[in-house]
N, C-alpha and C positions, 0 to 999 in steps of 0.2 A: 235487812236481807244480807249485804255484806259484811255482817258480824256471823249469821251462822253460815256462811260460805265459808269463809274462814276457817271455824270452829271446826267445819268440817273437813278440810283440807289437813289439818292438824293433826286430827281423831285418824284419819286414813294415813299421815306417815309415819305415827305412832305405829299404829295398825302392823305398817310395812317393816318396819325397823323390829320392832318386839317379833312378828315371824322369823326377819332373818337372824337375828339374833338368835333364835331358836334352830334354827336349822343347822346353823355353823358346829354348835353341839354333836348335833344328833348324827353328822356325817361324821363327826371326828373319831366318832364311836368304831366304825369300820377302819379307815384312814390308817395305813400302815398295815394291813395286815393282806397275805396273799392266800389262797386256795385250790386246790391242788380237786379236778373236776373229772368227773365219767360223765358225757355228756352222750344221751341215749333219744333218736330219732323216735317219733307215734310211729303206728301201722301205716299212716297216708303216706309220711314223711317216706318210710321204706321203700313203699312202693315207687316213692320216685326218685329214689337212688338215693337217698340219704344212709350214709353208714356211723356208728358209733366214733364218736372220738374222743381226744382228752384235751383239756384246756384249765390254764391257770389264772385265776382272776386276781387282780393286784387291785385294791381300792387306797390311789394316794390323791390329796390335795384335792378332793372332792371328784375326783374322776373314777372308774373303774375301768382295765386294762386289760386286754386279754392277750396271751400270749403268743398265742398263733389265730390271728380274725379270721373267721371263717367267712365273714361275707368284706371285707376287704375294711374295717372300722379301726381308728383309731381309738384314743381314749373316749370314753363318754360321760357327759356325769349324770351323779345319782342322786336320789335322795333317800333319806332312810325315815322310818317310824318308827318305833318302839312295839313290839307285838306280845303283851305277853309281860311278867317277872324278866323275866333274864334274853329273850328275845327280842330281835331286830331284823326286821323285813327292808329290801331295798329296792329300788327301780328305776332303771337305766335306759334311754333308748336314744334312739337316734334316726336318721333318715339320710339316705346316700344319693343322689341322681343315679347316678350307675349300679347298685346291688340293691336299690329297695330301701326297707326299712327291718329295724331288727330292735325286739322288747326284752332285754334280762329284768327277771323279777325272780327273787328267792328270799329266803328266810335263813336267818344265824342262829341256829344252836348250838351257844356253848361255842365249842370248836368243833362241828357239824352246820354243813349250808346245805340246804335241798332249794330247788326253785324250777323254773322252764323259762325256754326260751322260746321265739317267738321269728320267725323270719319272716318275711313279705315281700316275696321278688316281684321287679319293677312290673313284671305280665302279670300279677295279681296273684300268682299260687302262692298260699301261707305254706312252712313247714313248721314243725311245731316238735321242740325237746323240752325232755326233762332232764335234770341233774343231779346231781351227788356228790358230796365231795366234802372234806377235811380242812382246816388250817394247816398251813406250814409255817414251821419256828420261824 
């Protein structure tokens, strides 16, 4: 019995190790590069006062950055997957006592990112954007 305890204890840091090993990759892929956002509120959002704004996402050292937080966040990190030939999807989030929580998830084309975000203020209203936006050199 305590030989496949073991074995199996083994088999699971392998496990854990070959993931993270994998990961480290996959976020590098982003890593250094920033982008330049038109960030557009849904119909619910509008109605409750949400207006369009612009924001730059910087993804370094495995975090993603925004330039101006809209719900008051630092850096967050992310993880990325591969979507696609030449595409990479990523996802961000976080959770604040004071503003809620807030979900970035988008897609890399190329040097094109589309995605939404996701906000969840602490009294339970979701607001919910999409985006757009470019690489910058």
């Amino acid at each position: 019995m305590k030989k496949h305890v073991g074995s199996a204890a083994v088999l699971i840091a392998l496990a854990f190790l070959s993931t993270a090993a994998f990961a480290g990759p996959q976020v590098a892929v982003l890593d250094g590069t920033s982008w330049k956002l038109d960030v557009e509120p849904d119909a619910m959002a509008k109605n409750a006062g949400e207006k369009q704004f612009k924001e730059t996402l910087t993804f370094a050292d495995g975090n993603l950055s925004l330039s101006a937080p809209k719900v008051g966040f630092e850096a967050l990190p992310y993880s990325v997957t591969k979507s696609g030939e030449k595409n990479f999807t990523f996802k961000a989030e976080r959770l604040s006592e004071g503003e809620g929580g807030s979900v970035w998830t988008g897609t890399v084309h190329g040097n094109e990112l589309d995605g939404k975000l996701i906000l969840t203020k602490n009294q339970g209203t979701v607001l919910t954007f999409t985006f757009k936006g470019t690489k910058l050199d």
